[in-house]
N, C-alpha and C positions, 0 to 999 in steps of 0.2 A: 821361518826358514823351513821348519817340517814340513807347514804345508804346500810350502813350492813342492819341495819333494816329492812329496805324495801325489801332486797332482799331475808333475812332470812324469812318474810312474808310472797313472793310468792314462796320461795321454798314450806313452811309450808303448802301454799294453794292448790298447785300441788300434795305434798304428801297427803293430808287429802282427795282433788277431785279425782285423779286418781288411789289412792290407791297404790303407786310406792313402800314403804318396803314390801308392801304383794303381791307385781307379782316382787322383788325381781331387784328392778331397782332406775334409782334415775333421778334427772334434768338433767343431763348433758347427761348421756346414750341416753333418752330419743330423745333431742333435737338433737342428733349426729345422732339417726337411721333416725328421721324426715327430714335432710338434705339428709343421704346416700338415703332413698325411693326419695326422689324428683328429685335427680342428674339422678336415674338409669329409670325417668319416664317421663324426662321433656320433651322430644322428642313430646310427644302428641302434647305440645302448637306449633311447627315447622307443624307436620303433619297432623293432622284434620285440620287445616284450608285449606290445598292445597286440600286435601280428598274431603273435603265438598263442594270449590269454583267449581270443577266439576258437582256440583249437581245444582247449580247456587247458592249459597250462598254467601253474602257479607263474601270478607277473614278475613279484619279485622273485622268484626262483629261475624265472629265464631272463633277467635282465643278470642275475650273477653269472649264468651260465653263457651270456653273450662277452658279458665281462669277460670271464678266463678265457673260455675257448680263443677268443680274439686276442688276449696278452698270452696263450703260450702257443698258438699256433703260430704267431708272427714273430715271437720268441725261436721256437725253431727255426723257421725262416732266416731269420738273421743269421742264427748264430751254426746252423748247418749248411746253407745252402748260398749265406751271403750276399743275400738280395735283399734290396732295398723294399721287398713291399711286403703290404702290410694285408693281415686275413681277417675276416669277421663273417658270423651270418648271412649269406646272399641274399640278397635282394631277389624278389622272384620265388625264389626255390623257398621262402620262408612262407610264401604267398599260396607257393601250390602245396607246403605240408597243410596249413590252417585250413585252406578254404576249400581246396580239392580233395587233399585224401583223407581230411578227418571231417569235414563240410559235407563235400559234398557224397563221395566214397563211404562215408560212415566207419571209417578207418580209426579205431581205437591209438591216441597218440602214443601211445606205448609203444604199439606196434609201428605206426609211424617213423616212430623213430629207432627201431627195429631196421627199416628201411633205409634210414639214413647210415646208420651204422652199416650195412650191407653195400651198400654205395660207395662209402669210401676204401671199405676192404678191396671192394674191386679194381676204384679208383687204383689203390696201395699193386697190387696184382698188376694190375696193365702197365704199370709206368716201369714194376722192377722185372719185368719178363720181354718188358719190349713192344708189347702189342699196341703200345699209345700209339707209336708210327704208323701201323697198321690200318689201324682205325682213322688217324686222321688224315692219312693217305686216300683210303675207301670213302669218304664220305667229301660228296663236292663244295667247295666255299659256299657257294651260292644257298645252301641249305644251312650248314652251318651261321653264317650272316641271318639268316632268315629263322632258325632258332631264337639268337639274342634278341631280334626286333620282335618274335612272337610274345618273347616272354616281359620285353617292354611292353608291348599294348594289353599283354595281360595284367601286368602289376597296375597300370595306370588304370584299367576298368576298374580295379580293386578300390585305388586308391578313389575314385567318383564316386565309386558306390557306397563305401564306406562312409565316405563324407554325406550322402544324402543328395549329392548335385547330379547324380542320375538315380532313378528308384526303377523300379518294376512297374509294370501297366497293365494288364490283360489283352488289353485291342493292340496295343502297339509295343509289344513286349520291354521295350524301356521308355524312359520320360525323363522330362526335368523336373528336378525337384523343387520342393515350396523353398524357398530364398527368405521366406516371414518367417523360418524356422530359425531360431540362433546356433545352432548349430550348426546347420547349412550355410547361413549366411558367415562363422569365421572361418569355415573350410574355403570359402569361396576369396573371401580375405586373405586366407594367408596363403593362397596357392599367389593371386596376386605378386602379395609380398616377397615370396620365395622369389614366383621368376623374376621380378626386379632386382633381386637380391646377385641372383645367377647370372642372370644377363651383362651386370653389370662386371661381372668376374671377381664378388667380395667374397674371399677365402671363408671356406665355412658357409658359405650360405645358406646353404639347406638346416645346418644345425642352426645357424640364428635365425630361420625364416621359423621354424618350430619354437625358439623362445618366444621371439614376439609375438607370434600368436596364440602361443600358451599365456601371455602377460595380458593382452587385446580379452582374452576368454574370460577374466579373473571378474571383470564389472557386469560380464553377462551370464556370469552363473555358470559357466561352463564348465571353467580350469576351478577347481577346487582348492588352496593354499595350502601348499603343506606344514607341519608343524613346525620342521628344521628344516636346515637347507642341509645339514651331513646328519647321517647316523651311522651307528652300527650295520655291517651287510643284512641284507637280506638273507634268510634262509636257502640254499641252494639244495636241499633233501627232498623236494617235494620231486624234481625232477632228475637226480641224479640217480644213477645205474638204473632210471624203471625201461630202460626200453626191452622188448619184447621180440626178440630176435628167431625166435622162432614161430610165430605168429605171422613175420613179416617173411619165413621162408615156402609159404603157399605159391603156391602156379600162379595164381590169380595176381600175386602181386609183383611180376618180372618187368611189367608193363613200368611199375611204377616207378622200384627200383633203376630200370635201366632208366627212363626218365630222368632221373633224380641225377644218372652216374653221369648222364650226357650232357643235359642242360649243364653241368659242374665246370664238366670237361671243355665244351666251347668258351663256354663263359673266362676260365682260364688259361687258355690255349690265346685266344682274342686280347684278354689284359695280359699275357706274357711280352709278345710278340707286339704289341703296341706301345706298352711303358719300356721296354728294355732295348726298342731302338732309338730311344731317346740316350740313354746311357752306354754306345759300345760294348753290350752282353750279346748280338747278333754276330755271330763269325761272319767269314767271306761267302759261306754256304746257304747262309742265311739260318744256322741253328742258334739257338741259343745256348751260349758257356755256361755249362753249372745246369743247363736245361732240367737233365734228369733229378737234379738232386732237390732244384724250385718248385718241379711237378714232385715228388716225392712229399715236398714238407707240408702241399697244398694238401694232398690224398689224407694225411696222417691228420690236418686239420681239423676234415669232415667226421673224422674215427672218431677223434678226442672230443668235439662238440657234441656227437650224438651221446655218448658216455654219460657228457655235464648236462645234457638235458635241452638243446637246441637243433636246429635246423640243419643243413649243408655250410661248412663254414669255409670258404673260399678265397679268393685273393682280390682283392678291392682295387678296380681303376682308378679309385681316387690315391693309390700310391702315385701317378704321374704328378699330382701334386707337390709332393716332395721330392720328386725325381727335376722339377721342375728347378726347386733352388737347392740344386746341387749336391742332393744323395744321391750316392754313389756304391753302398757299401751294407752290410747287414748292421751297422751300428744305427743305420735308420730304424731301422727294423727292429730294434733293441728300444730305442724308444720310446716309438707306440705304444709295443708292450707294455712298459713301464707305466703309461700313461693311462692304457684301459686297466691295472692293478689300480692304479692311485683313484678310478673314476667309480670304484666301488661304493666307497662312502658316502658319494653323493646321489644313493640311490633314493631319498624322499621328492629331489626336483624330477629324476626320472619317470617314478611310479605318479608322477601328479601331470603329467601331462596329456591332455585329452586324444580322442580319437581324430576331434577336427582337427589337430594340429597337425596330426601327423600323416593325413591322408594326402596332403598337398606333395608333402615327401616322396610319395609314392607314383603319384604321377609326373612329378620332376625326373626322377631317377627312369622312372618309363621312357620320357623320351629320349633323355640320355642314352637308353638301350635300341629305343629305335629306330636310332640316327643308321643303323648296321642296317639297315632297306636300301640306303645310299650305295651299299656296295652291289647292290643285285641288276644283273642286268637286264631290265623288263621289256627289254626290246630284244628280247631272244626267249622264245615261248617256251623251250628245253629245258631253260632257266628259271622263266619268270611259273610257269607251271605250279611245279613242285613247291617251289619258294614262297610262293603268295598263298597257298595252301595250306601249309605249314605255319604261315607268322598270324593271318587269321583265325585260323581254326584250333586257336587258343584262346583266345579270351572269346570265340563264338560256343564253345564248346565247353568254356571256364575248366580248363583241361591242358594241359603243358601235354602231358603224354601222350594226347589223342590229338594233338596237333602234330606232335612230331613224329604219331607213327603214321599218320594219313601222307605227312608228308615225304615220307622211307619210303612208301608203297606207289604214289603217286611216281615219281622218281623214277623207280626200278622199270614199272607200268609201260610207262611212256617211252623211257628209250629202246626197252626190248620191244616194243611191239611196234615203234616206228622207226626198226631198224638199225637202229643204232647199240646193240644190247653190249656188242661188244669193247663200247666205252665205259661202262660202268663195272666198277670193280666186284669181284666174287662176293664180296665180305656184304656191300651191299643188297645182295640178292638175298644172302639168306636172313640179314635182317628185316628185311621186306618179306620175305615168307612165314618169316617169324610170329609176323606181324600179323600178317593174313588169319593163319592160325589162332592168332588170339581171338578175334574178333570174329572168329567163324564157332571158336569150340570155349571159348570162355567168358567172354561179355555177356 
């Protein structure tokens, strides 16, 4: 009898806090989208770690630090701002801290992450002064769309190269790779497996496309066996409070910074406004209810992750997942949370999963990002211009940033000087001059 009680209470508490008869959902809906988002996301905790130990990160220290950040950013989320989605380390922007700014920049990840820290403060600044309007006003879709698709065909070169299924060449600056190598050969396998997996629409697929070919690797020497399947967490010290925030406040690194704030910014402006017209959070104006306070928990996100030791932590389209069977509410979002806390202890299956596994992930998730080319109109040169310039000359450039200031510049360029200057917004001009300047008096 107590425990009817008790649990009639916390249904009562859940419906009173999250408001669940009036977005037309209940506990159990709830809790079931909460598990379907985590299954279809959990791949993060497998692949930022490998992502980031390239950049020279403790692995177990940034698989704890995807852990938290991801259970208390989405934790806020739910429980301030009452939406259903769910935040972790972006995909992409985990890609350009490793391989761009501490690769290829020679950028000290400290400072790195110095940067991210600086990003999301700003982030935190534009959303509670107003300016996000501004900015997302000033800056045309067509480039915006052409950002995400850049920064899919960036992650996806990532993920080829990584895996060995393209290498370097001298005469021909890339090539195929040896396939006799086993290594290559279960990259090549389990990108396979994934997109059968995908295609197919089995929830989770990307995270079980990475067991099984973490399992596939174990006879060829590859996947290593760990000794337990739980332990105790991993140490999270190795990367916690070392960023470098004033390291990261040089001239030289505005470029990167603002990179970092932007790429964030489309990325979740794009998953706001696509999952939350699935659920009646779109007014008759076409804003989003609660807009500010969703962009608010994202910004605070990226703060709290750089803190624990990780990349840009952002808001995950695979929340449509759970948006799908019927969350409706931040108790979704409550959760996940819960879910990335309880996924700690199984950090030995984590830390044993190899690089081929996870580089298939990488180009799944790429295309998924560069589906955003569909939206560009390449039969309008005004358009297709700036845009194709921009989603290229990122993985041409293995440069997020120098994609996307070529493409500010191009942009501005073009409609001022054929005429048209007076369509494009102030805001853009001077971030195009901005731009100019960098690459005239600082590159």
């Amino acid at each position: 009898m107590k425990n009817d009680v008790s649990a009639g209470s916390q249904s009562n508490f859940f419906e009173k806090f999250f408001k669940l008869s009036e977005n037309g959902t209940n506990v159990r809906t709830e809790i079931l989208a909460g598990i379907t988002t985590f299954v279809t996301m959990a791949y993060i905790l497998l692949v930022n770690p490998i992502v980031l130990k390239d950049a020279g990160l403790d692995q177990g220290a940034v698989f704890m630090a995807t852990a938290l950040a991801s259970a208390i950013a989405t934790l806020f989320m739910g429980v301030y701002a009452n939406y259903p989605f769910a935040l972790a380390p972006g995909m992409g922007l985990n890609a350009f801290f490793a391989y761009v700014m501490v690769g290829k920049m020679g950028i000290p990840w400290q400072t790195a992450l110095g940067a991210v820290f600086l990003s999301g403060i700003i982030a935190v600044i534009v959303t509670l002064t107003g300016l996000r309007e501004l900015l997302i006003r000033a800056i045309p879709m067509s480039l915006k769309h052409a950002v995400g698709a850049g920064i899919g065909l960036f992650i996806a070169f990532i993920g080829f190269k990584n895996s060995g299924i393209v290498i370097s060449n001298p005469d021909t600056f890339l090539d195929l790779g040896n396939f006799r190598d086993p290594a290559v050969l279960l990259a090549a396998v389990g990108l396979i497996i994934t997109a059968v997996l995908v295609a197919k629409g089995v929830k989770g697929g990307i995270l079980l496309g990475i067991m099984i070919t973490s399992i596939i690797g174990i006879p060829m020497g590859i996947t290593k066996i760990p000794a337990s399947i739980i332990s105790a967490p991993p140490s999270i010290a190795p990367g916690l409070l070392k960023l470098d925030i004033k390291g990261a406040l040089q001239l030289s690194m505005y470029p990167v910074i603002f990179s970092l704030f932007f790429a964030d910014l489309f990325d979740t402006i794009g998953t706001f406004v696509g999952v939350a017209s699935r659920t009646g959070m779109i007014d008759e104006h076409g804003n989003l209810k609660r807009g500010n306070k969703a962009l608010f928990a994202d910004s605070i996100g990226t703060v709290i992750g750089s803190l624990l030791g990780t990349s840009n932590t952002t808001t995950y389209v695979e929340s449509a997942a759970g948006v799908s069977v019927g969350g409706r509410t931040g108790l979704t979002a409550v959760t996940v949370a819960v879910l990335f806390i309880a996924s700690i202890i199984f950090s030995p299956i984590a830390l044993a999963v190899p690089t081929a596994a996870t580089a298939p992930a990488l180009i799944i998730v790429g295309i998924f990002m560069a589906t955003s080319l569909n939206e560009i109109k390449f039969d309008d040169f005004y358009e297709a211009f700036p845009a194709f310039l921009t989603a290229v000359l990122m993985p041409f450039t293995f440069s997020i940033s120098l994609g996307l200031s070529v493409g500010f510049i191009a942009y501005a360029a073009l409609m001022l000087f054929s005429g048209r200057g007076k369509e494009v917004h102030w805001m853009m001009y001077v971030l195009a001059v901005t731009f100019v300047l960098y690459f005239a008096f600082i590159r």
